[in-house]
N, C-alpha and C positions, 0 to 999 in steps of 0.2 A: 670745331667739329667734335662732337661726341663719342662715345666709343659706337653705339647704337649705331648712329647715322655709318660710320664707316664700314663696320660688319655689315649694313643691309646693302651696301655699295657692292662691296667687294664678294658679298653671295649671289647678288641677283646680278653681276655684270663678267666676275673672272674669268669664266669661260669666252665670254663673247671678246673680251680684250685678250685673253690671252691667244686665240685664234689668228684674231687678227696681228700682234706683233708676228706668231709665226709666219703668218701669212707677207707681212714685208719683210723678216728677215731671214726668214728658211734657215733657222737654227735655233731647236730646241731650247740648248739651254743656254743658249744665248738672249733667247726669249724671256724666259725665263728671269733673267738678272733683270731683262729694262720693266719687268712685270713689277720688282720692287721699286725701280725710278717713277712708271708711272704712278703706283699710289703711296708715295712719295711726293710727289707732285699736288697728288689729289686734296694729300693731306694739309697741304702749305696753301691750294690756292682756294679749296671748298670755301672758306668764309664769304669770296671772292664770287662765287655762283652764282649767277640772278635766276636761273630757270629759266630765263631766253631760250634755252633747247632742252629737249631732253636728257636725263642726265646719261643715258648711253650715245648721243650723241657727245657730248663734251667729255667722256671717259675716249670714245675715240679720237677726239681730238688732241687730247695729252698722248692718248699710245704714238700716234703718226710724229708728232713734235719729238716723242722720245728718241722712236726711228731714225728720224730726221739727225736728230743730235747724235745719234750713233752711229750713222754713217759720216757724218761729217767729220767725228772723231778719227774713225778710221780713215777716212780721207785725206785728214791731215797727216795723221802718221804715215801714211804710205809718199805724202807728196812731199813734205816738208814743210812746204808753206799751203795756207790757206785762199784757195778761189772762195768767193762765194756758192754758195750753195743752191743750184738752179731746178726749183722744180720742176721746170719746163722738158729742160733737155736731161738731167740726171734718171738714172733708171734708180726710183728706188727700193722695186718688190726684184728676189730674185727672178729666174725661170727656171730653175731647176725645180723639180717637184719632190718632195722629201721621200727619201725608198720607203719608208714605212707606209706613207700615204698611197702610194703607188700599187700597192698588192691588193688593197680595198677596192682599188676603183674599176670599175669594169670597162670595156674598149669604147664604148660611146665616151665615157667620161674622159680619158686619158683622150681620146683624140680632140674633144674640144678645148678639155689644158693646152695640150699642144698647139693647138689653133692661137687659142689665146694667148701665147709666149710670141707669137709673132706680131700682135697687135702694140702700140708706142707702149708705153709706162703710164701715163694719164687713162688711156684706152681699160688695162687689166686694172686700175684703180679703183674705177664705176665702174665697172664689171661688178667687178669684186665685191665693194663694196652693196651696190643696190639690190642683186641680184645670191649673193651667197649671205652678207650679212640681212639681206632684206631692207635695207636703210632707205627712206626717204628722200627723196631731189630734195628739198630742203637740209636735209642732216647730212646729205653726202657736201652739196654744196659747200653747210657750214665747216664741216670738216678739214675738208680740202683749201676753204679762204676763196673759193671761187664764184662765181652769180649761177644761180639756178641757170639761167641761159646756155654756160659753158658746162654744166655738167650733162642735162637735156643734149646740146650739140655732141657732145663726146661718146653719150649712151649709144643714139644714135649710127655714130660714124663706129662704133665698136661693134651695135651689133648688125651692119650693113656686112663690116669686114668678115663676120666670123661667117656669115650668112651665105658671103661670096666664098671665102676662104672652104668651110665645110661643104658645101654641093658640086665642088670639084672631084 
């Protein structure tokens, strides 16, 4: 990988990756550090790229992986030992909304965060991701490792719940 190719990488994507790690880890500069792991990553698996997806799709695909690795770390050190890492049942985006975000948003928005903290982890995932990053049933699918099927069934059942959940 060239120095070109990574500068055009990392000008036209670091916002949209960086959003998103805070987006699953709800800490800044926490964020921040796995921002150098992901292109770190970028940079070892680029050769590696077929163009199967978009490349903001596979940039998100490394940030979640990275996520993923860093809870797992923390997981271990909190447990001792190592379970496997279940992305079914693990929550892996916080719920907390970070205070700085929090003073921007006005009371429609904050009430539908809050709706949407009570939705599973799969649920605020394709939220998340289709509907704030904009991404594709295809790109989210890819992202996630899942069939367009389950990310369609999920959208759905998320926004049934928030549907049900807000007209209360």
């Amino acid at each position: 990988m060239d120095d070109s190719v990574f500068n055009r990488l990392y000008e036209q994507y670091h916002n949209d990756v960086f959003r998103f790690l805070i987006y699953l880890i709800r800490d800044r500069d926490q964020a921040e550090d796995l921002m150098h792991e992901v292109y770190v990553r970028v940079l070892r698996a680029y050769s590696g790229f077929e163009g199967k997806s978009s490349e903001k799709t596979w940039l998100f695909s490394i940030a979640k992986n990275v996520a993923i690795d860093h809870y797992r770390k923390n997981s271990v050190r909190r447990k001792h030992s190592f379970d496997k890492f279940d992305w079914e049942k693990s929550e892996l985006v916080s719920t907390e909304i970070l205070p700085d975000n929090l003073v921007v948003l006005n009371e429609e928005m904050k009430e539908l965060l809050n709706v949407l903290d009570t939705c599973t982890g799969d649920q605020k995932m394709v939220i998340h991701m289709r509907f704030i990053h904009d991404l594709s049933i295809a790109d989210t699918a890819e992202i996630l490792g899942w069939s367009e099927g389950k990310v369609k069934t999920t959208q759905h059942r998320a926004i049934s719940a928030l549907r049900k959940k807000l007209s209360r």
